[in-house]
N, C-alpha and C positions, 0 to 999 in steps of 0.2 A: 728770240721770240718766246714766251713766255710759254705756249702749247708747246714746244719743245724742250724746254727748261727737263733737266737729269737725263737727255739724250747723250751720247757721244757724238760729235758734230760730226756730219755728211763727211765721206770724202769723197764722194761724186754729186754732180747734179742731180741724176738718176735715184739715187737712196736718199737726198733731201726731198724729193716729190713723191717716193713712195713711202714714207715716213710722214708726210701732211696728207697724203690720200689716207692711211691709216688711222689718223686722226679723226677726220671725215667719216670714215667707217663709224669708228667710235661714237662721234656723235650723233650716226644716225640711229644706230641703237641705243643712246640714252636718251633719245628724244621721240620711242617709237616706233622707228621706220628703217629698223636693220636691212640691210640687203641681206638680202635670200642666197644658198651655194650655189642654187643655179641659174642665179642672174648672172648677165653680163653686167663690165658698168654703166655700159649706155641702156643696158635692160633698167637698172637702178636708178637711171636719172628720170627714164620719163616714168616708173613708177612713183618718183618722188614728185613731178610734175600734173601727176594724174592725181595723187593721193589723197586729195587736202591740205597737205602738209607746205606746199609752197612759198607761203609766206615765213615758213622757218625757214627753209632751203631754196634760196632766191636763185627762180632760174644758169640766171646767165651766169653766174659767180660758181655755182655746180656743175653748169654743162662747161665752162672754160678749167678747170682742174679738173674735170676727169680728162678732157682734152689733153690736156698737159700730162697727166698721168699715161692715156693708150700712150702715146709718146713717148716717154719714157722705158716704159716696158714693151712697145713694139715694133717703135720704130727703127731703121738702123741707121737714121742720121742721128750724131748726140744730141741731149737738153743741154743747155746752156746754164750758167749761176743765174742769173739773169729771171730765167722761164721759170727757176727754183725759188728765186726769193717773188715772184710773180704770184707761184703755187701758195706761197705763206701771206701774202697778202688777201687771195682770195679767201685763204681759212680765216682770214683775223675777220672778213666780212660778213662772211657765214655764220659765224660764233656771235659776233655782235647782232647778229639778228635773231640768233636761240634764246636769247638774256630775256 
C-alpha cells in the first residue's frame, strides 16, 4: 500500500495496525484535527465525530480502526493479517475522502 511505501514490512499483525493507526494520527493533524496527549482514542473519535470535521473522517471507517487498534494494543487475544490488511483498507477509505 502506497501509505506504507519506505516502511520496513510488519512482522506482526499488531505493528501493521499500529503503523496505519499512526498514519491516521498523521492525517488528522494535517488536516486540522490532531489528537490531543490527553485524549484517549475513543476520546478522538467522538471529538472527530462532534467537530465538524466528519465528512473528512467518516464515522464508521474511524470508529472500526481505532477498534482494531484498542485491540491490538490491549487486547490479549492476537490480531490476525486478516484484521491488518482490514486496518489498511479502512485508511485507504479515509484518505480518499481527505482528497
Amino acid at each position: 500500500m502506497a501509505v506504507l511505501r519506505g516502511l520496513l514490512p510488519a512482522k506482526t499483525p499488531d505493528q501493521k495496525i499500529f503503523r496505519v493507526y499512526e498514519i491516521f494520527l498523521r492525517l488528522g493533524r494535517r488536516f486540522g484535527c490532531p489528537r490531543k496527549t490527553c485524549e484517549t482514542p475513543l476520546e478522538y473519535v467522538r471529538r472527530l465525530q462532534t467537530s465538524g470535521k466528519i465528512e473528512l473522517f467518516p464515522g464508521e471507517e474511524v470508529e472500526e480502526l481505532t477498534s482494531l487498534f484498542l485491540k491490538a494494543r490491549y487486547s490479549h487475544e492476537p490480531v490476525s493479517w486478516q484484521q491488518a490488511a482490514i486496518s489498511e483498507q479502512l485508511l485507504k477509505i479515509i484518505r480518499s475522502k481527505l482528497k
